[in-house]
C-alpha positions in Angstrom: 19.9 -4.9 -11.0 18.4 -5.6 -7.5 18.5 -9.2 -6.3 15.5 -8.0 -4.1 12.5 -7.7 -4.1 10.3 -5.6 -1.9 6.2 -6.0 -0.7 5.4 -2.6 1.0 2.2 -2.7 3.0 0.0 0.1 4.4 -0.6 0.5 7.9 -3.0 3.1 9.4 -1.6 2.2 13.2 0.5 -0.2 15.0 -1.6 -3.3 15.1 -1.8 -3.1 11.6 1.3 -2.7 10.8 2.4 -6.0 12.9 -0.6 -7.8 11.2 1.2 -7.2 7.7 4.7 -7.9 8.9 3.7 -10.8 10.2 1.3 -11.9 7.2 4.9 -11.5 4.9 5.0 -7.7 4.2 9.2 -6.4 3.7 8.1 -3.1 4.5 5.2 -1.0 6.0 4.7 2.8 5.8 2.4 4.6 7.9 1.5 8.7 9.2 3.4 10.8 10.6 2.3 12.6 13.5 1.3 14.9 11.7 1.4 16.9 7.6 0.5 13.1 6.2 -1.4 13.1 3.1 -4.1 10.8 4.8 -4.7 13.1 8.3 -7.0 10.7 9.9 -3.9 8.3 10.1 -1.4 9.9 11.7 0.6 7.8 15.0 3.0 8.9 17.4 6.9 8.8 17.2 6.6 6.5 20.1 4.1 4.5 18.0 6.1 4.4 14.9 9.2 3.4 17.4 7.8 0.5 18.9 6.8 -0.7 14.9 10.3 0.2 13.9 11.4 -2.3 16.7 9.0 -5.3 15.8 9.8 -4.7 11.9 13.5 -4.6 12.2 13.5 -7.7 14.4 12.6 -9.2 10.7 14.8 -7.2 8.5 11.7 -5.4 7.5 11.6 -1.7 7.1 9.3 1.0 8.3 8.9 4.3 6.3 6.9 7.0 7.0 4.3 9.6 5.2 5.0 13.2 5.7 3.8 14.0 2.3 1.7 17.2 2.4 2.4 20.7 1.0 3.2 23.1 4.3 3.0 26.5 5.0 6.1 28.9 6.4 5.2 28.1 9.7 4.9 24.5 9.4 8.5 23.7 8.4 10.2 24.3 11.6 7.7 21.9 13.3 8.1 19.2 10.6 12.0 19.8 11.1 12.0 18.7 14.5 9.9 15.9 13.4 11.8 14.5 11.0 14.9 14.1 13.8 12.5 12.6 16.1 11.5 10.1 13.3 15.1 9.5 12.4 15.8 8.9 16.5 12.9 6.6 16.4 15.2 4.1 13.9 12.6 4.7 10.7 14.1 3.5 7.5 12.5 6.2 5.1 10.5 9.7 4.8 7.9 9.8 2.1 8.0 13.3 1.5 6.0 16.0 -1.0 6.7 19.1 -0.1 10.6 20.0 -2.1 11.0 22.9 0.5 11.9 20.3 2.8 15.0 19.7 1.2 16.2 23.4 2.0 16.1 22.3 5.9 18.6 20.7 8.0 17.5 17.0 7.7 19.0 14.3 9.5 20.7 11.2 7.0 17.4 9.3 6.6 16.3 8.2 2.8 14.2 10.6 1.3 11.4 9.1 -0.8 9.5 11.1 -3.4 5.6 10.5 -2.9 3.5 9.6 -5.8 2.0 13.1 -4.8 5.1 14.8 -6.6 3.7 13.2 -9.9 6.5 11.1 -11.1 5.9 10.4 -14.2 8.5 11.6 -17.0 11.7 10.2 -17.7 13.3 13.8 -17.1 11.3 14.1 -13.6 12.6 11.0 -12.0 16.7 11.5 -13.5 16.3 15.1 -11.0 15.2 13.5 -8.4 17.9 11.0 -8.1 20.3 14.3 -8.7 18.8 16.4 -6.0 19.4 13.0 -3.6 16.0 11.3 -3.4 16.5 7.7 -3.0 13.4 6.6 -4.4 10.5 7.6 -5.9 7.0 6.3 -5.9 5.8 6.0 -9.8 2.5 7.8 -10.5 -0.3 4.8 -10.7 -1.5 6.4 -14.5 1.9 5.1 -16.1 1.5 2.0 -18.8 4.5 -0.6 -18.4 6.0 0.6 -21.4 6.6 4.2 -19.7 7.9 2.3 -16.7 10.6 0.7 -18.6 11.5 3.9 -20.3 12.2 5.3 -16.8 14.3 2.6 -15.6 16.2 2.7 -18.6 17.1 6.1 -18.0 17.5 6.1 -14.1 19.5 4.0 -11.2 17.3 5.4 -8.6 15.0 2.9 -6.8 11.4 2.4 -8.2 8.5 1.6 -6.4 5.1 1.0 -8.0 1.6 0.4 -6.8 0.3 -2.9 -7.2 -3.0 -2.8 -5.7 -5.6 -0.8 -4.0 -7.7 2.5 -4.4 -6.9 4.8 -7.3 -7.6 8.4 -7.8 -9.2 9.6 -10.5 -6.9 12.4 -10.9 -3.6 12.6 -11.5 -1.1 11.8 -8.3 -1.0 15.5 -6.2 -2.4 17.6 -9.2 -6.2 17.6 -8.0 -7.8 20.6 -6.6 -11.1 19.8 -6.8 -11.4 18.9 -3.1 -9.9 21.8 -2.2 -12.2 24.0 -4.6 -15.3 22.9 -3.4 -15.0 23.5 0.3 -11.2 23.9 1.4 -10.5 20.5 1.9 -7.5 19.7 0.2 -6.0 16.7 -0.4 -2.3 18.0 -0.8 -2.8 18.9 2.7 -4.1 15.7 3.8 -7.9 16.4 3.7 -9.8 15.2 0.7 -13.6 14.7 0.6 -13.8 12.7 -2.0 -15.9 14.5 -4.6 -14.8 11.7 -6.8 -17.0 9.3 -5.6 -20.0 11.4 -5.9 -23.1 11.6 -7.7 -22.5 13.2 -11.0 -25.0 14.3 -14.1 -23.3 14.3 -17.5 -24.8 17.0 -19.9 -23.8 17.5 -23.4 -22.7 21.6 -24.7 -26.4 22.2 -25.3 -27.6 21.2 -21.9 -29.1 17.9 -22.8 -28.6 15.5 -20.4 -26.4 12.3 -21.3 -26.4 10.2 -18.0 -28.1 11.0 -14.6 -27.0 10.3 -11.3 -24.6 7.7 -11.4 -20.8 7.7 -9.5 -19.2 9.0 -12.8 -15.5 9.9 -11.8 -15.3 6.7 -9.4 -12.7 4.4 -10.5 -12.4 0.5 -9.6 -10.1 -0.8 -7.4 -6.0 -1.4 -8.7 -4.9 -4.9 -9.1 -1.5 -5.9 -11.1 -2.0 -9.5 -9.1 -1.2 -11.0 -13.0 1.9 -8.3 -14.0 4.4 -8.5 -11.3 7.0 -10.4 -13.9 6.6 -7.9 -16.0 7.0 -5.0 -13.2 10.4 -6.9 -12.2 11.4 -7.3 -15.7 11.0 -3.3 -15.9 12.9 -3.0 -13.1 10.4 -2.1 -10.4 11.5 -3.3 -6.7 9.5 -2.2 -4.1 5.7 -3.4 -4.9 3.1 -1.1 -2.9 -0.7 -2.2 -1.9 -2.2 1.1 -0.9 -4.3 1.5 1.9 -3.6 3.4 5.0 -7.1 3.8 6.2 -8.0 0.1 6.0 -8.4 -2.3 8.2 -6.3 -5.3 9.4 -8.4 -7.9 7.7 -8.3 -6.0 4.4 -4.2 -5.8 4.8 -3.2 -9.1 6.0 -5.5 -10.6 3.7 -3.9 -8.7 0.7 -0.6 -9.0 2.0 -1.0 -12.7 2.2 -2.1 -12.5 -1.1 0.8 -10.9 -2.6 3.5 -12.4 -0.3 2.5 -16.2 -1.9 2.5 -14.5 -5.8 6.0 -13.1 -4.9 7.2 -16.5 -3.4 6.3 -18.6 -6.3 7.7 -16.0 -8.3 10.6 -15.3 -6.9 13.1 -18.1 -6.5 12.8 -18.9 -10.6 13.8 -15.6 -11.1 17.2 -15.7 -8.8 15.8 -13.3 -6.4 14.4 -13.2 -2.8 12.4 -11.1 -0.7 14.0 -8.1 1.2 13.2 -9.1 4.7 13.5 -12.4 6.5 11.7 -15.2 7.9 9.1 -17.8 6.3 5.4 -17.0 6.8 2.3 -19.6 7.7 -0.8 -17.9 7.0 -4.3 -19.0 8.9 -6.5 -18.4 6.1 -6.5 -18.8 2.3 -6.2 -15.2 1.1 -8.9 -14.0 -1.7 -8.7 -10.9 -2.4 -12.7 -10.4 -3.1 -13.3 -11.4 0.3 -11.9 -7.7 2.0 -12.6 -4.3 0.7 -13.1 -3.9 -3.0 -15.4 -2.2 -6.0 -14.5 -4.6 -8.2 -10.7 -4.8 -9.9 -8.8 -2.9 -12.9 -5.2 -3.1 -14.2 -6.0 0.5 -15.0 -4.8 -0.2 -18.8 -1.7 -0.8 -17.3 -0.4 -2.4 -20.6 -2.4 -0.5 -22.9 -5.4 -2.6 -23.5 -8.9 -1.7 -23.2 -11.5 -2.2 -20.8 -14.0 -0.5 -18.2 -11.9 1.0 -15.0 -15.0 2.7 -13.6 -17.3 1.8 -10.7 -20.2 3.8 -11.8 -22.6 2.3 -9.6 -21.5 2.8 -6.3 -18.0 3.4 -4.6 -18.5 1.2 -2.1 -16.9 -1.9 -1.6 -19.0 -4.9 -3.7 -16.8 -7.9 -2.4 -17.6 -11.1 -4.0 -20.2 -12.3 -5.5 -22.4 -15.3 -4.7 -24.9 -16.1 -6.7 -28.1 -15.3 -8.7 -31.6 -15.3 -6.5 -33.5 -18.3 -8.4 -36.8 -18.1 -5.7 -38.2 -15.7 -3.3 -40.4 -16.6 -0.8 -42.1 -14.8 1.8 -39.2 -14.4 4.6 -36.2 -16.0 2.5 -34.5 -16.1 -1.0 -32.9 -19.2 -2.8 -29.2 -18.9 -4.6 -27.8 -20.7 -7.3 -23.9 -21.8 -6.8 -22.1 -23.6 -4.4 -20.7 -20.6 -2.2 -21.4 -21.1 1.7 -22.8 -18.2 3.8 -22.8 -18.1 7.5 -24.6 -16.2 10.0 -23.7 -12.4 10.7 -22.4 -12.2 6.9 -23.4 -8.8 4.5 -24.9 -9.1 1.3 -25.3 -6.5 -1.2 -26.9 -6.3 -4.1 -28.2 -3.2 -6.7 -32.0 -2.7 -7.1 -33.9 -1.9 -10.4 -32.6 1.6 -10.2 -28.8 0.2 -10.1 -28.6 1.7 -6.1 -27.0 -0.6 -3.7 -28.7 -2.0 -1.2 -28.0 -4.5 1.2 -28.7 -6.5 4.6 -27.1 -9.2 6.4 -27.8 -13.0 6.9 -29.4 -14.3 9.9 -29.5 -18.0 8.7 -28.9 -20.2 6.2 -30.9 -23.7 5.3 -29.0 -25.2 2.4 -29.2 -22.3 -0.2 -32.3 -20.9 1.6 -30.7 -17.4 2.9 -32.8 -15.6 5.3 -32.0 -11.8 5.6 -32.8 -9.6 8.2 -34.7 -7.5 5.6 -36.1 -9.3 2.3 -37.0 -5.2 0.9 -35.7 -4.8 -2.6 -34.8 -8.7 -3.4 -36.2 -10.3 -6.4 -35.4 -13.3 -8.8 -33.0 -13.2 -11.3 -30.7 -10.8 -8.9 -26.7 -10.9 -8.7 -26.4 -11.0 -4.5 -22.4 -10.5 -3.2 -21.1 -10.8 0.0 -19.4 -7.7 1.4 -18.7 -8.8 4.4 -17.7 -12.0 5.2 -18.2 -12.4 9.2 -16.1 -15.3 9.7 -13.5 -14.7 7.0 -12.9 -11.7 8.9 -13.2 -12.8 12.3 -10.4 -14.9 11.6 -8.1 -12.2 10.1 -8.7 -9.7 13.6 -7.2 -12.6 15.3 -3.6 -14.2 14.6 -3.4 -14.2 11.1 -0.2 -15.6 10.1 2.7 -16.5 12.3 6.3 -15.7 10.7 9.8 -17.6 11.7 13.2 -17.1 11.2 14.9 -19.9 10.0 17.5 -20.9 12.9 20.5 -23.8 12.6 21.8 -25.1 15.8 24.6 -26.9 16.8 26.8 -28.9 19.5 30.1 -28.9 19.6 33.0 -30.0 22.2 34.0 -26.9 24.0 36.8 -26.1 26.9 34.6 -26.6 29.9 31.8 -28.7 28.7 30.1 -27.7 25.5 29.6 -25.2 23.1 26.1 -24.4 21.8 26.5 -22.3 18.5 23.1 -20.8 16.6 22.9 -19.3 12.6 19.9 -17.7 11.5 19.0 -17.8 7.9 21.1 -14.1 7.3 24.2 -15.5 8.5 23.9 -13.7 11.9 26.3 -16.3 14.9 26.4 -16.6 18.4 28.0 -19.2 20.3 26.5 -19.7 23.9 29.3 -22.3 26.9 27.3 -25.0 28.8 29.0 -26.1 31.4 28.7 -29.8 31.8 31.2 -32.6 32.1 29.2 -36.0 33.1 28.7 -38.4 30.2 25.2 -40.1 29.5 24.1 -43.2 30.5 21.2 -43.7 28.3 22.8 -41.8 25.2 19.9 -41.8 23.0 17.2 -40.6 25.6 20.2 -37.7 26.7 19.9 -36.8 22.8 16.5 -36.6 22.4 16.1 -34.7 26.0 18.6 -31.7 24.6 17.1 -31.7 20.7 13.6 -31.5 22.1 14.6 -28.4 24.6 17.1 -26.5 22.4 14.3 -26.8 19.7 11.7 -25.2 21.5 11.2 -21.9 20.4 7.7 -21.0 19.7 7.6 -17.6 22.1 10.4 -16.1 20.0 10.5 -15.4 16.1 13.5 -18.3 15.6 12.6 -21.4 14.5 14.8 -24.7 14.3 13.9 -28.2 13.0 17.5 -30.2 13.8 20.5 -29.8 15.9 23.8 -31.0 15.1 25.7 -33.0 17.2 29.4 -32.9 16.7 30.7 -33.8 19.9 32.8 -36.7 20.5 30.3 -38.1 23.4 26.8 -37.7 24.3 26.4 -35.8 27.8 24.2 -35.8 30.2 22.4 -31.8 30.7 20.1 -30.6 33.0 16.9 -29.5 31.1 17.4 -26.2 33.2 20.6 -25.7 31.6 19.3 -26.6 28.2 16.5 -24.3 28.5 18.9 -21.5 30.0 21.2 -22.2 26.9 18.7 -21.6 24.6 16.7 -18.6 25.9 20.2 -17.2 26.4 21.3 -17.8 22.5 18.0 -16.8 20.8 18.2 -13.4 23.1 21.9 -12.8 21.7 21.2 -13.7 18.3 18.3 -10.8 18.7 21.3 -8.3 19.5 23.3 -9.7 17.3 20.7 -9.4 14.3 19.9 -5.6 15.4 23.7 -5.0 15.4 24.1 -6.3 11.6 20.6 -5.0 10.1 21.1 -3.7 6.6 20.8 0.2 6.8 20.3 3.0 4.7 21.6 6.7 5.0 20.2 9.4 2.9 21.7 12.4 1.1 20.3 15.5 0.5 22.4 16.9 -2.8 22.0 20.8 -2.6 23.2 21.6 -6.1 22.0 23.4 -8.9 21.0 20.9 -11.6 18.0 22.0 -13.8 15.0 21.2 -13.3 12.8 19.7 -16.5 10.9 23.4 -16.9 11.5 26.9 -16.5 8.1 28.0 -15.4 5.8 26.3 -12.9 2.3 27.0 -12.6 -0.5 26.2 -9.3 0.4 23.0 -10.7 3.8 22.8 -9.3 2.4 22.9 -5.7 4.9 25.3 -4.0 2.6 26.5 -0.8 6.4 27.8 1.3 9.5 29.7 0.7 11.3 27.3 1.3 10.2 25.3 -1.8 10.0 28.9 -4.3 13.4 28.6 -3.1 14.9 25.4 -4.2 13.1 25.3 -7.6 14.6 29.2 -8.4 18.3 27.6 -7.4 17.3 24.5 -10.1 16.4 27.2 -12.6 12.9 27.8 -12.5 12.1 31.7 -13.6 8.5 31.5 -12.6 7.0 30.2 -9.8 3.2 30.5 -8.8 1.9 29.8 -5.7 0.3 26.5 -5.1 -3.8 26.4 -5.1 -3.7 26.0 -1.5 -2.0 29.4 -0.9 -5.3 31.1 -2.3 -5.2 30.9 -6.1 -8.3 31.7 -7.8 -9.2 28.5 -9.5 -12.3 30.0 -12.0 -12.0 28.6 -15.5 -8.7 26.4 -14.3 -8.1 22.7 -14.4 -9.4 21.4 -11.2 -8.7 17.4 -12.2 -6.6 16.2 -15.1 -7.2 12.3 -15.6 -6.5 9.1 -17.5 -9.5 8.3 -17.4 -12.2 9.5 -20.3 -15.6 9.4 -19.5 -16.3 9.1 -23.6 -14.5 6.4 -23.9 -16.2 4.4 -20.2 -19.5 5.2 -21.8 -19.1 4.0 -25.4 -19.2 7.7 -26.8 -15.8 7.8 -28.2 -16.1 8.3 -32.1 -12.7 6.5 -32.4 -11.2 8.6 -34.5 -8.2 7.7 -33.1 -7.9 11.9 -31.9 -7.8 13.5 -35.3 -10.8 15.8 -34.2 -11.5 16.9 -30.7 -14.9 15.1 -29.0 -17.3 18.3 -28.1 -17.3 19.3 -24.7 -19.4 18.2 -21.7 -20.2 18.8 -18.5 -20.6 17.4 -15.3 -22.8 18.3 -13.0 -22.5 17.6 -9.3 -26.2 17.2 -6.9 -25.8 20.4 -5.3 -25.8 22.0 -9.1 -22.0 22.7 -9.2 -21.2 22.7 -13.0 -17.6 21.3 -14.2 -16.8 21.7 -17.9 -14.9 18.6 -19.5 -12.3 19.0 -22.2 -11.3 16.0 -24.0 -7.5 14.8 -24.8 -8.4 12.6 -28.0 -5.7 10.5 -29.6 -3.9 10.2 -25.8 -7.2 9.9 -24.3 -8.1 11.3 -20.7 -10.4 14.2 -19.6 -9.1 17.9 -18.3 -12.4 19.0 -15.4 -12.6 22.4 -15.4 -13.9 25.2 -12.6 -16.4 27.6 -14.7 -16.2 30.4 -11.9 -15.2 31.3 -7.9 -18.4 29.4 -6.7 -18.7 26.6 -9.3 -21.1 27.8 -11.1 -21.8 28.3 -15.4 
């Protein structure tokens, strides 16, 4: 078992990416140039190389998303990539697409995206034997399936822990893609999911109108990371490569102070180095959120939908008690400031919202007092100085530094240990004795201590000479500049590294027949599954598939069940059809999974239509 444990942060560019670093994250991963699974967050090999650098500096690691389907012509380009990435000193590819494998890949990790829908026992055992060194666990798994992986598997786990989910199954949803060629396999999902939906019943009669009916709540396993180490989980992932830096360095900071209390009880530590000091008290309500679900992570029921918008909620604030002509009075004790957002739902459950101008007390005046009215839940969904504070210097992180002075050939010897066990030993050349011995000390600990432009820090310096000497604060201050730089080399010189494997053998693969479902867009990746014993192999949707009367979505999530319709029967006879209904009269049928519960959305014809 690992000793440990790993926080993996998203990162949409580089100043993001140093924000969670430096606000405790072990690991980032960010875009590719290009072929990443979120497009609009893709960043230069010489972006990703100057991250890699500040990361490793830490022991922290950088890997990187290439995880769409490609075409034929696409895999020489992503070829070329993948060396540059592996030039650029990246410590991971997160990859979809299996007709990658088939290339010439330089020794970097591979790391199966959730998109490749790990989620079986049998799954994750072939991707350890085709040379994966990870894979990412589809989000819809309970703990209990999670443990039945691991106890089948060596291969590294890493499992989300917070963030967006999709409705859908990981990298088996078309729907996107079906409505107007958007696909998210290919990086380009619209989002139908968090759309406006009707619900109709087999005869037409309608059930529920206009609400967000496939949007899910926000991931958050904030109270189940024991039990995720316990299963054997050891990379923990907050997903969210298109958000901003105050939404990750707030999470991050979040996360990083569960994981420290956690941790040291348990025997383990963190996978990078250095001790963080965060400047703010994280909260996770206060960044980016519709509201939180452990997505019946242990089997237990309870609402995982955001039916009434998809946007972010944040926190709430309190209940309007009084509204006057050009303000509104809250209950609670929760300050507001200037320039803050409010939200709030009107009498038709729409969100609305407006931001402060000032505040008397709990007097709140709004730029807009339109839709406001006692007896209303208002929440703050944007908290101006919470997240003025977060764009700056979040956090500072140091690596623990122990110096020390010894008696050397030609004067002294000044020898430095960070917290990994990384040495150097720097000469100072000095031969006169103090005079005033206690001021001489205090002169060199004060000087060989200061090191707040670096990422060392050092509290005490050990004197084990036989005489106190007199040094030059230039000398001093050359000493230590000289020893931190060093140790810097040093540290590169030693950082732990990882080298991939690409197994090309011929172990089965856990079917003999894939479907659209299997996602195989090149022939690269008809290919490899043929050589694991696949005898059929259709092309994936993106390739052209007609999609009429095929499953578009399967999900976890059953819309019966979210709406108090389930007959709990406990599966012994299928729930009657529905249908959705989208606001530009696209019909989707719905098929029920009683007894396992979760919802198969269908495609009724070419153009959507009944």
């Amino acid at each position: 078992m690992s000793t440990t444990i790993e926080l993996l942060a998203p990162a949409k560019d580089g100043p993001t990416a140093r924000a969670a670093i430096l606000c405790g994250a072990d690991a980032v991963y960010l875009g590719a140039p290009r072929f990443s699974a979120r497009e609009a967050a893709g960043n230069s090999v010489s972006a990703i190389r100057q991250v890699a650098a500040f990361a490793h500096q830490y022991y922290a690691r950088v890997y990187v998303a290439l995880n769409t389907l490609l075409t034929d012509d696409e895999l020489p380009a992503a070829q070329k990539m993948i060396h540059q990435l592996c030039e650029a000193g990246i410590d991971g590819l997160i990859v979809q697409d299996v007709g990658l494998l088939e290339l010439d890949l330089p020794p970097v990790p591979l790391i199966a995206s959730t998109q490749m829908h790990n989620s079986t026992v049998e799954k994750v055992q072939f991707m350890e034997q085709v040379g994966f060194s990870r894979v990412i666990l589809a989000r819809e798994l309970t703990l209990d399936q999670i443990c039945r992986i691991r106890n089948e598997t060596q291969i590294e786990l890493e499992c989300f822990i917070h963030g967006a989910l999709c409705v859908g199954v990981s990298g088996q949803c078309y729907m996107s893609h079906a409505l107007g060629g958007r696909s998210g396999n290919r990086g380009q999902c619209a989002q139908p999911c968090r759309r406006l939906y009707r619900l109709k019943d087999e005869a037409g009669e309608q059930i529920v109108k206009d609400r967000h009916l496939l949007s899910l709540k926000d991931l958050c396993l904030a109270g189940h990371l024991e039990e995720l180490i316990d299963a054997g989980v050891t990379s923990f992932k907050i997903e969210g490569r298109l958000k901003d830096i105050p939404y990750v360095a707030n999470t991050v900071g979040f996360y990083r102070r569960k994981l420290d209390e956690i941790l040291p009880r348990r025997g383990l530590r963190r996978s990078s180095s250095g001790s963080v000091r965060l400047a703010f008290e994280p909260n996770l309500e206060k960044t980016f959120n519709r509201g939180f679900t452990d997505y019946g992570f242990t089997g237990r029921d309870g609402s995982i939908a955001s039916m009434d918008t998809p946007k972010s909620i944040g926190e709430y604030v309190g209940t309007v008690t009084r509204v006057e002509r050009s303000c509104f009075v809250l209950d609670g004790d929760r300050e507001l400031h200037n320039a803050d957002g409010l939200c709030f739902f009107d009498s038709r459950k729409n969100l609305d919202g407006t931001v402060v101008n000032r505040v008397e007390g709990r007097r709140v005046y709004p730029q807009k007092m339109h839709g406001i009215r006692a007896g209303q839940e208002i929440y703050r969904n944007f908290d101006y100085a919470f997240s003025r504070m977060l764009s700056r210097r979040a956090a500072e992180r140091k690596i623990g530094l122990t110096m020390s002075l010894r008696d050397g050939a030609d004067g002294l010897v000044l020898s430095g240990m960070d917290e990994d066990g990384n040495q150097v030993n720097v000469a100072i050349n000095v031969q006169q004795p103090a005079e005033k011995k206690e001021a001489a000390w205090q002169t060199t600990l004060t000087q060989l201590t200061r090191l707040g432009n670096t990422i060392f820090e050092c509290s005490d310096v050990q004197l084990q000479t036989q005489d106190t000497y007199f040094v030059p604060v230039s000398r001093l201050n050359a000493a230590r500049r000289e020893s931190a730089a060093r140790l810097l080399q040093v540290r590169e010189a030693n950082r732990p590294r990882a080298a991939g494997c690409v197994r090309k053998n011929d172990v089965p693969y856990p079917g003999s027949h894939l479907t659209y479902l299997g996602n195989v867009l090149n022939a690269k990746a008809h290919a490899f599954y043929r050589r694991h014993g696949v005898e059929t192999v259709e092309p994936a949707a993106e390739s052209g598939v007609d999609l009429s009367r095929k499953v578009l979505m399967t999900t976890k999530y059953c819309l019966r069940k979210e709406l108090g319709l389930c007959p709990g029967r406990g599966g012994e006879t299928p729930a009657e059809p529905m249908m959705l209904e989208d606001q530009d009269g696209r019909r989707y049928p719905i098929r029920f999974r009683c007894g396992h519960c979760g919802m198969d959305i269908f495609l009724d014809d070419a153009k959507g239509n009944r």
